[in-house]
Backbone as ProteinMPNN parsed JSONL, in Angstrom:
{"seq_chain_A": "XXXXXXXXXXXXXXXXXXXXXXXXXXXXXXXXXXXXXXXXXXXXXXXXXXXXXXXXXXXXXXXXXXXXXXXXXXXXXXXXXXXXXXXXXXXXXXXXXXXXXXXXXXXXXXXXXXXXXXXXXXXXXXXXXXXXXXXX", "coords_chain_A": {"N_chain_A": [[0.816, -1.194, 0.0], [2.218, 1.431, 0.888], [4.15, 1.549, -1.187], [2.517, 1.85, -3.332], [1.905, 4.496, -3.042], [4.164, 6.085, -3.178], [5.995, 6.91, -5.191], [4.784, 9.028, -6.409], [4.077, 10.641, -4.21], [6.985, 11.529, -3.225], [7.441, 12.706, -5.968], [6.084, 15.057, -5.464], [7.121, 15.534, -3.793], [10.015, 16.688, -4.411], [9.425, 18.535, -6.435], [8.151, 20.668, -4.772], [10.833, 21.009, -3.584], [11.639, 22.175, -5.929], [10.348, 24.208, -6.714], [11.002, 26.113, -4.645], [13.914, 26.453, -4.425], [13.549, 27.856, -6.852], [12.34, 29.935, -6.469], [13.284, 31.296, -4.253], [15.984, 31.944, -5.725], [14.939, 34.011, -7.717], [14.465, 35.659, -5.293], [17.126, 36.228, -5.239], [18.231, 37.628, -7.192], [17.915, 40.725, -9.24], [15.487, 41.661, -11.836], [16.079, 40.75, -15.25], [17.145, 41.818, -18.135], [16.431, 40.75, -20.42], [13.977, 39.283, -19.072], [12.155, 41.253, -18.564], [11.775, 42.664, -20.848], [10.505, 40.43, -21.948], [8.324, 40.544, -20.299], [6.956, 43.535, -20.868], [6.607, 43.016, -23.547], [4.835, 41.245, -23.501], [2.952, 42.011, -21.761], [1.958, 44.6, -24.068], [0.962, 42.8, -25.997], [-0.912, 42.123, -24.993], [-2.579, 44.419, -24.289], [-2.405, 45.951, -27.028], [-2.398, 43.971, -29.228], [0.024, 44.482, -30.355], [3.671, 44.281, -30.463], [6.391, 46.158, -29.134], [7.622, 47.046, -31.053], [5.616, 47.387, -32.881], [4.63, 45.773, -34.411], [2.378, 43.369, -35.366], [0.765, 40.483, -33.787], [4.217, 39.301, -33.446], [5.841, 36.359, -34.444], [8.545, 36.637, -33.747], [10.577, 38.374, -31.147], [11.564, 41.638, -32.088], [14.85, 42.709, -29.694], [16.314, 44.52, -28.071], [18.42, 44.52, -30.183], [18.624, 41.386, -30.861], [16.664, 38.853, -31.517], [14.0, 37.315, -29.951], [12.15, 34.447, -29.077], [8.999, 33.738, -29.068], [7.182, 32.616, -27.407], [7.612, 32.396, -24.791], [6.426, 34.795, -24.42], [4.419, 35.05, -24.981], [2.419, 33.041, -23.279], [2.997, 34.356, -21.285], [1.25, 36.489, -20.636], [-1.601, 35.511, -19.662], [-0.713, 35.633, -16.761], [-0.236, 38.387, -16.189], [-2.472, 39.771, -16.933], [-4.021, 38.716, -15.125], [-2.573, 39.582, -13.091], [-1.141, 42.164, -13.571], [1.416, 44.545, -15.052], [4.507, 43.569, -13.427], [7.239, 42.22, -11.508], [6.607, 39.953, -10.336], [4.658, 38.511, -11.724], [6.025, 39.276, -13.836], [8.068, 36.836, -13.832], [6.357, 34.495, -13.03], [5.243, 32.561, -14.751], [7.881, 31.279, -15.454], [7.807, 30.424, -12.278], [5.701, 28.474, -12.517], [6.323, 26.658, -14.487], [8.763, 25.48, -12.69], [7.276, 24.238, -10.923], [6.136, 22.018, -12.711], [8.009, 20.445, -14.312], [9.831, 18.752, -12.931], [7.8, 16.233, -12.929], [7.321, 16.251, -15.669], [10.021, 15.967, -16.896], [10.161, 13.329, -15.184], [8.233, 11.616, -16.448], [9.44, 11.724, -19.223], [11.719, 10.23, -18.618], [11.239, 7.864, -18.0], [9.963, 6.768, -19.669], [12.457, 7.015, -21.605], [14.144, 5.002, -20.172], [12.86, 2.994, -18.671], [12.768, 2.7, -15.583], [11.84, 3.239, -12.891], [13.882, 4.177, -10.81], [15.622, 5.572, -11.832], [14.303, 7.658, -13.27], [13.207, 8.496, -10.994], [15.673, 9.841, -10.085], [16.498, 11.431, -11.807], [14.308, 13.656, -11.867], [15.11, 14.613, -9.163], [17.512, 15.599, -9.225], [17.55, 17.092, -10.685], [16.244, 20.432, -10.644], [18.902, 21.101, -9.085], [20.663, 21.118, -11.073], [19.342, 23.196, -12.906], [19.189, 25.342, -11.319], [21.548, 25.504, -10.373], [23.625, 26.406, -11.5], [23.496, 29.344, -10.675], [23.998, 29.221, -7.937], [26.647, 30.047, -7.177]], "CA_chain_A": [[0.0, 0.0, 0.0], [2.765, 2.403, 0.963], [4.411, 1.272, -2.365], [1.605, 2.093, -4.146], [1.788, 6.294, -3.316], [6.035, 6.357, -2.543], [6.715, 7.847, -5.897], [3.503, 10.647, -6.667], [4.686, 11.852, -2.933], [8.234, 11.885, -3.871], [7.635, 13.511, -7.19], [5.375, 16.01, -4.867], [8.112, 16.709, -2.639], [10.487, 16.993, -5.715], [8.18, 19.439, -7.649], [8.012, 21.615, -3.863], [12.291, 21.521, -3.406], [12.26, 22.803, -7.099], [9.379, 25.666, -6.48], [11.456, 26.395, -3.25], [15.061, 26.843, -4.69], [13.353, 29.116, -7.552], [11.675, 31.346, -5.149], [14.659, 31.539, -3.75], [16.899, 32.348, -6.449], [14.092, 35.003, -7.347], [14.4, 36.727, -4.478], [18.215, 36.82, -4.858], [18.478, 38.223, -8.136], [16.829, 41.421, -10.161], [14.824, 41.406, -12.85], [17.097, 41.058, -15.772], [16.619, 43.135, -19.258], [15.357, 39.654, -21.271], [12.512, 39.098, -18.437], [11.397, 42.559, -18.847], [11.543, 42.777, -22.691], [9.54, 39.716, -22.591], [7.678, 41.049, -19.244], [6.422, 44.803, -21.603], [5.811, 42.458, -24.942], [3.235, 40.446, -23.047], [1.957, 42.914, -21.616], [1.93, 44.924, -24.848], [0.299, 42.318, -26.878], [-2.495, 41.598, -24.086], [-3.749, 45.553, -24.393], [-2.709, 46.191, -28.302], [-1.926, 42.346, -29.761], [1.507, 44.223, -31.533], [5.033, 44.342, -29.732], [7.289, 47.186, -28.486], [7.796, 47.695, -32.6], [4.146, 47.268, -33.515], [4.25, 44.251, -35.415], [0.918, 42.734, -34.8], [1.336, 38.944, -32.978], [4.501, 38.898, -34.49], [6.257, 34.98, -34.145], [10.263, 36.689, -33.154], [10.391, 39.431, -31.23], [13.255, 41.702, -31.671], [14.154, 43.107, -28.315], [17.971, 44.806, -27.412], [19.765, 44.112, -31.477], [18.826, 40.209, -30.951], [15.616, 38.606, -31.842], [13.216, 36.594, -29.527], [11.618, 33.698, -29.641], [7.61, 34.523, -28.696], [6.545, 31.514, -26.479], [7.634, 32.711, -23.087], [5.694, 36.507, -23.939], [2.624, 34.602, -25.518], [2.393, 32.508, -22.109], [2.951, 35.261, -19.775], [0.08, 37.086, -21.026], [-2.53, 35.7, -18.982], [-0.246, 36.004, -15.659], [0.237, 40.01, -16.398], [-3.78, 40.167, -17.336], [-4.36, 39.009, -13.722], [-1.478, 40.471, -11.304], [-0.335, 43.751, -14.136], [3.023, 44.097, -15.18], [5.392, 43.806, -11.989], [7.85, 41.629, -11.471], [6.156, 38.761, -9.89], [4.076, 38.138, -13.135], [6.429, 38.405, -15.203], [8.436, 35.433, -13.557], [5.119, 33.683, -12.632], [5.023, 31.445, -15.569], [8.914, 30.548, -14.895], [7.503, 29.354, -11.38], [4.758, 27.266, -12.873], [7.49, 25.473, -14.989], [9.886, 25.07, -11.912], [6.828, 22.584, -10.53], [6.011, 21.084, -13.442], [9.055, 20.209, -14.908], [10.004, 17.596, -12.742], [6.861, 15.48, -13.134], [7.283, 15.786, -16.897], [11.027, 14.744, -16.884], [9.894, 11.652, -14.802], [7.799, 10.877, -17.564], [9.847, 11.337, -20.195], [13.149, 9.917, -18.684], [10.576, 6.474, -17.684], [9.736, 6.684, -21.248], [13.583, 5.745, -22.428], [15.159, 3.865, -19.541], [11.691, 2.272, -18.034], [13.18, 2.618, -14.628], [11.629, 4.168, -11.756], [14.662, 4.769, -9.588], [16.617, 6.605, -12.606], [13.738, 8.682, -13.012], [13.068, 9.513, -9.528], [16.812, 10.551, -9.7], [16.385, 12.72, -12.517], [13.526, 14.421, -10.998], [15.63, 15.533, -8.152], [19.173, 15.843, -9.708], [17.024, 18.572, -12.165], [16.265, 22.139, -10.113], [20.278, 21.461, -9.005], [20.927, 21.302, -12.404], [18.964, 24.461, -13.726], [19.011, 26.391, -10.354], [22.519, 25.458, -9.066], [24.603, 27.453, -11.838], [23.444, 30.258, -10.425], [24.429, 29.151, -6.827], [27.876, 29.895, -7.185]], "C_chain_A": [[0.861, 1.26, 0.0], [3.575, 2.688, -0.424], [3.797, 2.206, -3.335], [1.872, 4.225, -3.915], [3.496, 6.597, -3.116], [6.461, 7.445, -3.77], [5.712, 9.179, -6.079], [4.631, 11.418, -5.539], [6.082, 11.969, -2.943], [8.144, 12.797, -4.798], [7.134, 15.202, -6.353], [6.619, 17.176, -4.631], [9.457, 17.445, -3.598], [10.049, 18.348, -6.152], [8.377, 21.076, -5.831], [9.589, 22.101, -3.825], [12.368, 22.249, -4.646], [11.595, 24.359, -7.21], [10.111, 26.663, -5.089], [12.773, 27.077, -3.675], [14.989, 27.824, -6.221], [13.121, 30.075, -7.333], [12.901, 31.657, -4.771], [16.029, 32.342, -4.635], [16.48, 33.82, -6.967], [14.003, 36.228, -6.897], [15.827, 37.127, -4.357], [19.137, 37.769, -6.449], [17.349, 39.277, -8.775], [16.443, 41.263, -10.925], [15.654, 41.73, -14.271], [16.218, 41.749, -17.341], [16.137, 41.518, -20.131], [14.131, 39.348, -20.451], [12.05, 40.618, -18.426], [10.992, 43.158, -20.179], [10.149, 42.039, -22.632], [7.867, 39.813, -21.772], [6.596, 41.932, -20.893], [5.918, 43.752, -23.077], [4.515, 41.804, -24.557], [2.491, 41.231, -22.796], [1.125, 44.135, -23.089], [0.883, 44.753, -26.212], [-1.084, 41.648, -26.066], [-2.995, 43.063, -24.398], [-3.391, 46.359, -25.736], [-2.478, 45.183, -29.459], [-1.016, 42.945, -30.572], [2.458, 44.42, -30.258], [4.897, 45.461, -29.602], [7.187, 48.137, -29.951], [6.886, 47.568, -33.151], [3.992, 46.796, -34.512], [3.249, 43.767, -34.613], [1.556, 41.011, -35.111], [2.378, 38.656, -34.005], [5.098, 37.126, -33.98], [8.182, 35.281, -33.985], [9.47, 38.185, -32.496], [11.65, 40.361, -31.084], [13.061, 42.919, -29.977], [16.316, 43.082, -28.202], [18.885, 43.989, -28.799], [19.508, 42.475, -31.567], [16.931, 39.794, -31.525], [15.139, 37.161, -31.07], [12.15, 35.721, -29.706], [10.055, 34.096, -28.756], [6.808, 33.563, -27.341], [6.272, 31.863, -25.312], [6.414, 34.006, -23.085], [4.326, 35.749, -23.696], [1.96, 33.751, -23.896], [2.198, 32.849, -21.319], [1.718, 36.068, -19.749], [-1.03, 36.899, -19.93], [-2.073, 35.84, -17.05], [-0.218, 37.606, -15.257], [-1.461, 40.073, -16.608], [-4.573, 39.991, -15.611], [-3.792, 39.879, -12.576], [-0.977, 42.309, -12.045], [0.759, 43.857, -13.727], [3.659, 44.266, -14.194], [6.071, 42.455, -12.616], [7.419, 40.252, -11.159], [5.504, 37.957, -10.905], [4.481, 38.214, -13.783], [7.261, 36.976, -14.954], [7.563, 34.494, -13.237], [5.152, 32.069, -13.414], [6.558, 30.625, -15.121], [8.56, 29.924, -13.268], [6.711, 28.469, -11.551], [5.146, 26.348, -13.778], [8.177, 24.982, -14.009], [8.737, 24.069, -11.335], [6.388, 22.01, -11.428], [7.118, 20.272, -13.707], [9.574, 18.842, -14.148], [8.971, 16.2, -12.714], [7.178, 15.471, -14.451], [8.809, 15.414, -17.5], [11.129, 13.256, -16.199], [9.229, 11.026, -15.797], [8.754, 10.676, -18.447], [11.436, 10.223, -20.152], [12.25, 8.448, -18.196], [10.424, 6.166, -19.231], [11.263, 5.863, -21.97], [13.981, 5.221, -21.504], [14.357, 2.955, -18.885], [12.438, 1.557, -16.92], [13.009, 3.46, -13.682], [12.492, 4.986, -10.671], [15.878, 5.875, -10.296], [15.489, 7.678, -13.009], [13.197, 9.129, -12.212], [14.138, 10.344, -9.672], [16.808, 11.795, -10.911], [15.831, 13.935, -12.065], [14.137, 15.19, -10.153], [16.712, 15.834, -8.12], [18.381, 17.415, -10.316], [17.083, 19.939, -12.058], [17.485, 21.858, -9.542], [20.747, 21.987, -9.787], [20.471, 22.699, -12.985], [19.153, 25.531, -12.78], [20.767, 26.738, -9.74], [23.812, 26.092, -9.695], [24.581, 28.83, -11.1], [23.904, 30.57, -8.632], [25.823, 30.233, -6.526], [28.01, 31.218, -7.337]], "O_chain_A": [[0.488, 2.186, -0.72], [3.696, 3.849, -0.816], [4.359, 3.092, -3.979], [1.967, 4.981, -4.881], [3.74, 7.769, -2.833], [7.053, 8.504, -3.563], [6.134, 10.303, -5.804], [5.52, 12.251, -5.716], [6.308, 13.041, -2.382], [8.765, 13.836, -4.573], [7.702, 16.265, -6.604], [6.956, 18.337, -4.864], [9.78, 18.622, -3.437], [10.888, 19.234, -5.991], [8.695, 22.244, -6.056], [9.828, 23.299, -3.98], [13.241, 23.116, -4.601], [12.14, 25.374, -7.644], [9.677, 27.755, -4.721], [12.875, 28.261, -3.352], [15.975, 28.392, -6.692], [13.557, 31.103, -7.851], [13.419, 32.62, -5.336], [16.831, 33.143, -4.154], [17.258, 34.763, -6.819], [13.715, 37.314, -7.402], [16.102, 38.088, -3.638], [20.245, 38.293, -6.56], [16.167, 38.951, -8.877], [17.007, 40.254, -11.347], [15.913, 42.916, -14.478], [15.03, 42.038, -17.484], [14.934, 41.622, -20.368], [13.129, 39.126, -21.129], [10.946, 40.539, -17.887], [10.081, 43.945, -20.44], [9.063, 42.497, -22.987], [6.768, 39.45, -22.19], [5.862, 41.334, -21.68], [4.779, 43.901, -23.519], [3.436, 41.832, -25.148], [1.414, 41.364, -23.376], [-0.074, 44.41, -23.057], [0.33, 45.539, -26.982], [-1.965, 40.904, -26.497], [-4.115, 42.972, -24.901], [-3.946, 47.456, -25.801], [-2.377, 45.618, -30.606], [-0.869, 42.345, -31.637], [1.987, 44.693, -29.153], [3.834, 46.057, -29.777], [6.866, 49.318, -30.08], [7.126, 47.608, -34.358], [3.335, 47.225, -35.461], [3.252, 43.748, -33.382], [2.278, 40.502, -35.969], [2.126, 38.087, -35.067], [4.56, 36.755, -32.936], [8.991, 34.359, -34.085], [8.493, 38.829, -32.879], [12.572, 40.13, -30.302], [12.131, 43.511, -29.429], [17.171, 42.198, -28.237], [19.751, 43.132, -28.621], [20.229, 42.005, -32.447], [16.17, 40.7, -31.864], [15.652, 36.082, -31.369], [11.212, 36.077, -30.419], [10.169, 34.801, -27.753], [5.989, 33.998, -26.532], [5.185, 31.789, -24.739], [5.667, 34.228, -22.132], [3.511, 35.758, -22.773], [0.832, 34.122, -23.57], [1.499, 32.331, -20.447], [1.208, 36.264, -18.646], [-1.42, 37.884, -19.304], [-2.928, 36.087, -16.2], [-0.181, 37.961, -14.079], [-1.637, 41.134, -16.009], [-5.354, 40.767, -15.06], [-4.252, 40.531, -11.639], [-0.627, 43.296, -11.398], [1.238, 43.542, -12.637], [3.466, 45.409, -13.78], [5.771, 41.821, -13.628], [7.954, 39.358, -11.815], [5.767, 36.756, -10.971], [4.09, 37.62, -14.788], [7.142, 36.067, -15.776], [8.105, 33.394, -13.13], [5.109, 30.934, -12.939], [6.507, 29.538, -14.547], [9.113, 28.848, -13.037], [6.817, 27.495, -10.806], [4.5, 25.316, -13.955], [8.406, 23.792, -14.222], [9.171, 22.923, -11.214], [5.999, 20.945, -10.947], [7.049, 19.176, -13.15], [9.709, 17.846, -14.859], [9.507, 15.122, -12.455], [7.459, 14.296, -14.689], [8.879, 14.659, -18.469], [11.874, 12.328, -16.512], [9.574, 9.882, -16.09], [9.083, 9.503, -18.622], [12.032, 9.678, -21.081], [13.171, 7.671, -17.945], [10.917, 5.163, -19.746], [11.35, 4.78, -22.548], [14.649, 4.35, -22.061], [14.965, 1.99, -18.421], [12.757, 0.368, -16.955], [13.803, 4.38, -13.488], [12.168, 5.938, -9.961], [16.668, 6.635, -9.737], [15.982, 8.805, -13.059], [12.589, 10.183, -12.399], [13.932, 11.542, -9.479], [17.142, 12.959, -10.689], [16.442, 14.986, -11.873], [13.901, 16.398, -10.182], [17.156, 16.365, -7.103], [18.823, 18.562, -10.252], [17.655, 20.675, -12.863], [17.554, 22.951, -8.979], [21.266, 23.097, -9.677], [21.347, 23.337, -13.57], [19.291, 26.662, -13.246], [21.172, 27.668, -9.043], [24.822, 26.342, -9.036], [25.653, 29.413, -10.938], [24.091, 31.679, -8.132], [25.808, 31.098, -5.649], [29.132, 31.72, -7.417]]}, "name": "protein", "num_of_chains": 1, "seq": "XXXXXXXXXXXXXXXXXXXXXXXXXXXXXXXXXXXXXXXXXXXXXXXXXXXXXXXXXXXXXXXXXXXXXXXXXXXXXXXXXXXXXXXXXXXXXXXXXXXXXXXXXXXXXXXXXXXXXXXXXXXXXXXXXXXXXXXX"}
C-alpha cells in the first residue's frame, strides 16, 4: 500500500524543493533586461496584440539588437492580465514550470530507460541542475 503512493509523494516533494530553490533564487536576483523585454511584450500584446515595434502577434520578437523567440511573452500574457506588469508576473510562468518540470522529466526519462529509480533521480538531480549554476 505504501508502495503504491512512494513515488507521486516523492515527485510532490520533488516538484516543492524545485518551487522552493526558484523562489529563492528570485528573491536573490533582479529582474534582468530579457525578463522585462519579454515582461512589456506580453503585456503589450495583451492591451494592443503588436510588440514594443508594432508588429501585430509577431512569431520573433526583436528586443535589445537580438531577436526573440515569442513563447515565453505569448504565455505570460494571462499572468500580467491578472497580477499587471510587476515583477512577480512576469516570472510567474517561470515558477509554474519550476513545478512542473520535474513530473514531466519523470515521464519522459521512464519513457527511455523504463526505470523508476533513474527517473526519480532525474527528478531531483534537475532544479540542481537548472538552479545550481546560479548558486555559485
Amino acid at each position: 500500500m505504501i508502495k503504491k503512493y512512494l513515488i507521486p509523494v516523492l515527485l510532490i516533494l520533488i516538484s516543492l524543493l524545485s518551487l522552493f530553490i526558484n523562489i529563492y533564487k528570485q528573491n536573490l536576483n533582479c529582474l534582468t533586461t530579457d525578463e522585462a523585454a519579454f515582461g512589456y511584450n506580453a503585456y503589450s500584446i495583451l492591451k494592443t496584440g503588436k510588440d514594443e515595434y508594432g508588429s501585430l502577434l509577431p512569431l520573433r520578437f526583436k528586443s535589445f539588437g537580438d531577436y526573440k523567440m515569442p513563447l515565453y511573452s505569448y504565455l505570460s500574457i494571462p499572468f500580467i492580465a491578472l497580477g499587471g506588469l510587476n515583477e512577480t508576473t512576469t516570472r510567474s510562468l517561470n515558477t509554474v514550470i519550476a513545478i512542473l518540470f520535474p513530473f514531466i522529466m519523470y515521464l519522459l526519462s521512464y519513457q527511455l530507460f523504463k526505470n523508476k529509480h533513474i527517473s526519480l533521480l532525474t527528478s531531483f538531480l534537475l532544479p540542481f541542475e537548472i538552479y545550481g549554476k546560479k548558486f555559485s
